[in-house]
N, C-alpha and C positions, 0 to 999 in steps of 0.2 A: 504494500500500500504506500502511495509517497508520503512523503513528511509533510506536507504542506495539510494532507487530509486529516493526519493524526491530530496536528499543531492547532488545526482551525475549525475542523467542523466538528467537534464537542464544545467549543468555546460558542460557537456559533449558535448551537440547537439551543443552550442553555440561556443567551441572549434573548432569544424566541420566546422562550419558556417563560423569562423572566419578567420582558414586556407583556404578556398574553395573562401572566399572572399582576398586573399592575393595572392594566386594561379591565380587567376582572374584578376587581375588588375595588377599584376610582366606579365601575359602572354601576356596582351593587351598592355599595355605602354612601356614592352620590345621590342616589333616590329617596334614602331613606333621614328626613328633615329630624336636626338636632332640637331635644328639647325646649330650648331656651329659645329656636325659632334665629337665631344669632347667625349671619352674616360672615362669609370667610372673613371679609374685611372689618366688619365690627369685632371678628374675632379676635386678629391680627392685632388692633389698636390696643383691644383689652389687655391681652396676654402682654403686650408690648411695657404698658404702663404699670400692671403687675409688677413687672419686673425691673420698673425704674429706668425703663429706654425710654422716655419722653421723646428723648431726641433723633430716634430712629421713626425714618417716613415709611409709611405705606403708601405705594401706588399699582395702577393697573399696568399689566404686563401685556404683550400678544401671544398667541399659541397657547395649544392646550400644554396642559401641565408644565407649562413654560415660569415655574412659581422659584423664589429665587433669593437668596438675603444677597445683596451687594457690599461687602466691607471696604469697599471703596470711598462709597459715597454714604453709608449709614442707611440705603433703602430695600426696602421689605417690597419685593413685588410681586403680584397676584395675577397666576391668570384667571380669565372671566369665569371661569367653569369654579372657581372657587372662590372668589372673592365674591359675588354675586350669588351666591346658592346658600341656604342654612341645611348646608347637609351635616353630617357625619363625616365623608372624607374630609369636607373642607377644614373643620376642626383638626383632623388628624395633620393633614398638610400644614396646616397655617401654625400649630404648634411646632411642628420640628423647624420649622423657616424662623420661628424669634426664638428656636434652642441657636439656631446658627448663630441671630442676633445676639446673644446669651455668651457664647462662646469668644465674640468678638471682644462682646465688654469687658470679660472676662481672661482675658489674654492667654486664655486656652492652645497649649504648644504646638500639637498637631495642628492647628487651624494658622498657628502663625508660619509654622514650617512651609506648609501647602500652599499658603499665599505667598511667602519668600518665594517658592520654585515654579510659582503657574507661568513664568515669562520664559523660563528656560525650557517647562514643559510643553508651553503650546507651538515654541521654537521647534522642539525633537520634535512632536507630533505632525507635525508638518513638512518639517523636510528632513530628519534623519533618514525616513524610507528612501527618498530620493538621492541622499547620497549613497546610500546601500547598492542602490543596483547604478547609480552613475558610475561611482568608484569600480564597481563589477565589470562593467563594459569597457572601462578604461584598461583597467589589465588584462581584461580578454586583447584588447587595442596593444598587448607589449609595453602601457604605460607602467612605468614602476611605484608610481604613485597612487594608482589605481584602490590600491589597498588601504594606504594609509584613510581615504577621504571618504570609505564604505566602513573602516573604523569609526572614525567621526561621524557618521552616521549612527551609527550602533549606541556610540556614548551619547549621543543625542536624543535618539528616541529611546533609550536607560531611564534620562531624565522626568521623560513622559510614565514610563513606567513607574516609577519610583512617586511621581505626584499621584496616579492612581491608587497605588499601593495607600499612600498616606491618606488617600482619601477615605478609604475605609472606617476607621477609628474617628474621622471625623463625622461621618453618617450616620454610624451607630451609636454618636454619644451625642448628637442631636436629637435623631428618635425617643434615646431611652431618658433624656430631658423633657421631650415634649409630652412622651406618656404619663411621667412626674405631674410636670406641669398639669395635664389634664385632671390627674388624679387629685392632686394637692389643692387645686384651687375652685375645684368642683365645678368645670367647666362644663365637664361630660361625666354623665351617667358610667354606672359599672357597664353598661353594654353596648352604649355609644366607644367607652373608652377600647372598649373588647374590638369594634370595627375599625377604628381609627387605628389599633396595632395591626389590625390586618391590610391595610392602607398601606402604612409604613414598611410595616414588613415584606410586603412584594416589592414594594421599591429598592430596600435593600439586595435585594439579587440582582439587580441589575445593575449596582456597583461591585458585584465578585464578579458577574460575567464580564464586566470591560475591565477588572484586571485581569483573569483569568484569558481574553481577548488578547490584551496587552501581550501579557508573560508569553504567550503562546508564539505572536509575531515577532517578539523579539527572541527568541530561540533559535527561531527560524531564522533569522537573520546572522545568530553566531554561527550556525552548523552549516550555511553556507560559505561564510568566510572560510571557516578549521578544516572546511572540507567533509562531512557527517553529514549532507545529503544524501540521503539514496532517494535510486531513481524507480 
């Protein structure tokens, strides 16, 4: 079987899986309206102020689940499927986005790590592949250099990998914030708070499968260098 099928399509099915499981429980806990009748975005303020963010803004985002903290600029933003709905997911969403906020205030290391390396990640993510197989084609071409610049590749989309990786611990200790949250302030019910982890928790997979995505392409990428292709 070649390497590329091993490397990719288990990372891939699970990608599938993970969206199809996110799809799946945003559709079910979408429909089903939060006690309080409360507003992703009324919820977003609340929780916000709770926690002594005054200063962090909510605003409207575009695309579905396109929901997001900015530690940039200090903004919370919603997309319309949740900001505008008094569902149960919305709750779930809108709590792990002011654990992000939570986390910012809070100078939380993974969160500062991962923001240090998102420039050098989106860098590798972008063009390490490209010099992977430029550098490849050049020493096929008798360049001697060809190598060195499909390394630099390599160490390049490392970096991508490596912010993926961090991102992990950053996700999960969002979630397991926002569940607190919900619990602790009595925002949601025992069995709203029970669907809003089921919310969360399909989201969660779909940050092991883009590292698991990751790891896999970058592998690929050494065993072509070292030679540990087969065909």
């Amino acid at each position: 079987m070649e390497l590329w099928l091993i490397l990719f399509i288990p990372p891939l099915l699970f990608m599938l899986y993970a969206q199809w499981r996110v799809s799946s429980a945003f559709g079910k806990y979408s429909k089903i309206p939060n006690d309080r009748n409360m507003t992703g975005l009324n919820a977003a303020r609340w929780l916000l102020d709770q926690n002594n963010l005054q200063n962090v803004q909510v605003e409207l985002s575009k695309g579905k689940l396109s929901d997001h903290y900015d530690p940039r600029v200090r903004v919370l933003r919603l997309s319309p499927d949740v900001a505008n709905k008094a569902s149960v997911a919305a709750l779930g969403i809108v709590a792990h986005e002011v654990g992000h906020a939570v986390q910012h205030a809070t100078a939380y290391a993974p969160l500062q790590v991962r923001n240090a390396l998102a420039p050098a990640a989106g860098l590798g993510s972008n063009l390490g592949g490209i010099l992977v197989f430029v550098g490849i084609i050049l020493y096929a071409m008798g360049t001697g250099f060809g190598l060195d610049i499909a390394w630099i590749g390599v160490a390049l989309f490392g970096a991508a990998v490596v912010f993926t990786m961090i991102t992990l611990p950053v996700e999960f200790d969002a979630s397991a914030r926002a569940k607190a949250m919900l619990r602790n302030t009595g925002l949601a019910s025992v069995t709203e708070s029970s669907g809003a982890s089921a919310v969360l928790s399909a989201a969660a997979l779909t940050y092991v499968a883009a590292l698991l995505a990751a790891v896999g392409q970058l592998l690929y990428y050494v065993l072509i260098l070292t030679g540990g292709r087969r065909d």
